[in-house]
Structure formats: C-alpha cells, structure tokens
VMD Tcl script that draws the C-alpha trace (Angstrom):
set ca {
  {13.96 -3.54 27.62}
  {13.47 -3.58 23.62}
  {12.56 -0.35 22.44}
  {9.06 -0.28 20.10}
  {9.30 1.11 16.63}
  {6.60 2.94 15.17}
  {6.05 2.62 11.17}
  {4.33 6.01 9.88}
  {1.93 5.19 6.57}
  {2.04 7.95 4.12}
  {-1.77 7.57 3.52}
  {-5.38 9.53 4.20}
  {-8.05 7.29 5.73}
  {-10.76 8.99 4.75}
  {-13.42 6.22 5.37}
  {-13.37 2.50 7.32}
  {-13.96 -0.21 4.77}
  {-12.65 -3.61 4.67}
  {-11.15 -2.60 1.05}
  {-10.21 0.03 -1.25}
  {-12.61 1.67 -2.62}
  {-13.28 3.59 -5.97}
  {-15.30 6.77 -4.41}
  {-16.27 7.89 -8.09}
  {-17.51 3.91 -9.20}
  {-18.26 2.35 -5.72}
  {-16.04 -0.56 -6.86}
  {-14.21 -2.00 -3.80}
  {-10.46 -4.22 -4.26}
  {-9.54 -6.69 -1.54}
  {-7.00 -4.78 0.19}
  {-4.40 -6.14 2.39}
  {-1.72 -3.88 4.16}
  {1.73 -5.42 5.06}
  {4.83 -4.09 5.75}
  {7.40 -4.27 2.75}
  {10.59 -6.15 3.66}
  {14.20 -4.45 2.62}
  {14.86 -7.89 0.91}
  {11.20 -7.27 -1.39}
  {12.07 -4.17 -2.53}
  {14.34 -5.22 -6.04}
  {10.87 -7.04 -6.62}
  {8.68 -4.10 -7.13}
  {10.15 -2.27 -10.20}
  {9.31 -1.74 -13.75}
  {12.04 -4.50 -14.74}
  {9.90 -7.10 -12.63}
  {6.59 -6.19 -14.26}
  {5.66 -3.82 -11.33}
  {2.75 -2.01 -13.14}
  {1.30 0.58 -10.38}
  {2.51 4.29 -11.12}
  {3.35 5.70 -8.26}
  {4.45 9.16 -9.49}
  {0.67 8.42 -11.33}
  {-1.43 7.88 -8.11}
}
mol new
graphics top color blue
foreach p $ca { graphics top sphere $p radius 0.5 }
foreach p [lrange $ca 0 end-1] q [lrange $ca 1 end] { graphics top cylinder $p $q radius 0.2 }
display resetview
C-alpha cells in the first residue's frame, strides 16, 4: 500500500476568500495555490526577475 504524504503550508488563514486580500485596502488578487516542483525552484530567484521579498513579507 502507498503511503500518503502530507505537505504542511507555512501560512495563517485568517479568513475564507476566494483570493488574497489586502485587510488594510479591501483589494483582493486572484490567488491560486500549487505546489512548487524541485525542478521550478532555479526559476524563482532574483537572477530570473523573481520580485516578491520574502525576508520583506
């Protein structure tokens, strides 16, 4: 029998919404959660034009 995996996200829900959402503006961002492959990660740096901060958020 295959053994299941569980992913942990590193992440507070603090409300359901169908989005991020700016809790000082009210703005909302289409949001879509996926998991990031091993292969993707040389694709999300600084060199590539990654822009989020995440020492920043």
């Amino acid at each position: 029998m295959k053994k299941e995996s569980r992913i942990g996200l590193d992440f507070e829900v603090d409300k359901l919404t169908n989005s991020i959402e700016n809790i000082i503006t009210g703005d909302s961002f289409a949001t879509e959660v996926l998991i990031l492959e091993k292969s993707e990660l040389k694709l999300v740096s600084k060199r590539e034009k990654w822009l989020f901060d995440w020492k920043e958020e």
